[in-house]
C-alpha positions as CSV (number, residue, x, y, z in Angstrom):
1,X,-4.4,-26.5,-16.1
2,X,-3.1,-26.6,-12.6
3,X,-0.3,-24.4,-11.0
4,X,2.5,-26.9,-9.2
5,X,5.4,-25.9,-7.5
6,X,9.1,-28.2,-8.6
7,X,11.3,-28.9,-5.5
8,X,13.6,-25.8,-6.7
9,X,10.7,-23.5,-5.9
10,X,9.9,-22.6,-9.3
11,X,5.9,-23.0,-10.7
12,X,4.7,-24.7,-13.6
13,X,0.8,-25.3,-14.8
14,X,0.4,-29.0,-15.8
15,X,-2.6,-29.7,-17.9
16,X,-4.3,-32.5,-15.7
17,X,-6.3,-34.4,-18.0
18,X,-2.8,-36.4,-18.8
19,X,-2.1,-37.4,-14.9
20,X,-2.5,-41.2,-13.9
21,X,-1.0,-41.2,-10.9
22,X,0.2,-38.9,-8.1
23,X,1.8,-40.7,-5.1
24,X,4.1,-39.9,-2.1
25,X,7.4,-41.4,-1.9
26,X,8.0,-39.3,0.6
27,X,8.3,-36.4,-2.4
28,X,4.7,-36.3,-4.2
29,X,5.4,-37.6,-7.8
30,X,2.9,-37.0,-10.7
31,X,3.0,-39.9,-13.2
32,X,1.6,-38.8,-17.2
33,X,0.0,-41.4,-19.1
34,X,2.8,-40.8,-21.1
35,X,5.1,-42.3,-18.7
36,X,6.9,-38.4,-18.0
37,X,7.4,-37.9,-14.0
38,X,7.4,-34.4,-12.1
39,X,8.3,-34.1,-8.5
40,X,6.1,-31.6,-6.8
41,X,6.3,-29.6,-3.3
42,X,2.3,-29.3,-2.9
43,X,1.3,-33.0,-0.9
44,X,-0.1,-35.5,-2.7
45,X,-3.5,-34.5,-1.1
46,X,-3.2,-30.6,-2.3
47,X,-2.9,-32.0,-5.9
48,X,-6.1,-34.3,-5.5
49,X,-7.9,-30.6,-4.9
50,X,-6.3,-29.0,-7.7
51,X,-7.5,-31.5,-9.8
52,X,-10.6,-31.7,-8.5
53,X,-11.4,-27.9,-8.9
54,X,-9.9,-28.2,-12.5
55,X,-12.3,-30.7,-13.2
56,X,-15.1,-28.6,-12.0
57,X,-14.2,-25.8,-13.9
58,X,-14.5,-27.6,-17.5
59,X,-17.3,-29.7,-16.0
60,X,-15.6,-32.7,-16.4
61,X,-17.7,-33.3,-13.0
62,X,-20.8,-32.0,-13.6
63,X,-23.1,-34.9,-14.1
64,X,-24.4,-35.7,-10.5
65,X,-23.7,-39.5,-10.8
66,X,-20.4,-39.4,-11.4
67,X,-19.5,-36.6,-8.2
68,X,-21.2,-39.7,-6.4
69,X,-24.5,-37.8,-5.7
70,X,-27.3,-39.8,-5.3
71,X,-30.2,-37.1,-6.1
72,X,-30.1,-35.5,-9.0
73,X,-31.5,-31.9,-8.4
C-alpha cells in the first residue's frame, strides 16, 4: 500500500498493484484497472517512487533482470 494525499488534504493508502496509469493533467490522476480515478496532490513523479519502493518491499522487483540490471550478483 502507498500513503496519497486527495486535493482536500486528507490521506488515503491505495494498494498499488491495481494502478494502470498515473498522469498529469495538470492535477496527477491515478487510473485503477478497474476504471476508478483518484486525484492526488503528490506529482505524478512522487507516485512513480512510491510505487517503486512498494514494489521493493514485497519484492515484486527483486529479480535483477527485471530492475534492468545487467549483472546478476
Amino acid at each position: 500500500m502507498i500513503e496519497l494525499t486527495r486535493l482536500n488534504g486528507k490521506t488515503f493508502s491505495l494498494n498499488a498493484l491495481y494502478i494502470e496509469t498515473v498522469e498529469s493533467f495538470p492535477d496527477t490522476t491515478i487510473t485503477l484497472t478497474n476504471g476508478r480515478k483518484f486525484i492526488v496532490k503528490e506529482s505524478q513523479e512522487q507516485v512513480r517512487l512510491k510505487v517503486d519502493k512498494f514494489y521493493r518491499s514485497i519484492q515484486v522487483l527483486s529479480n535483477p533482470h527485471l530492475r534492468g540490471e545487467d549483472n546478476e550478483k
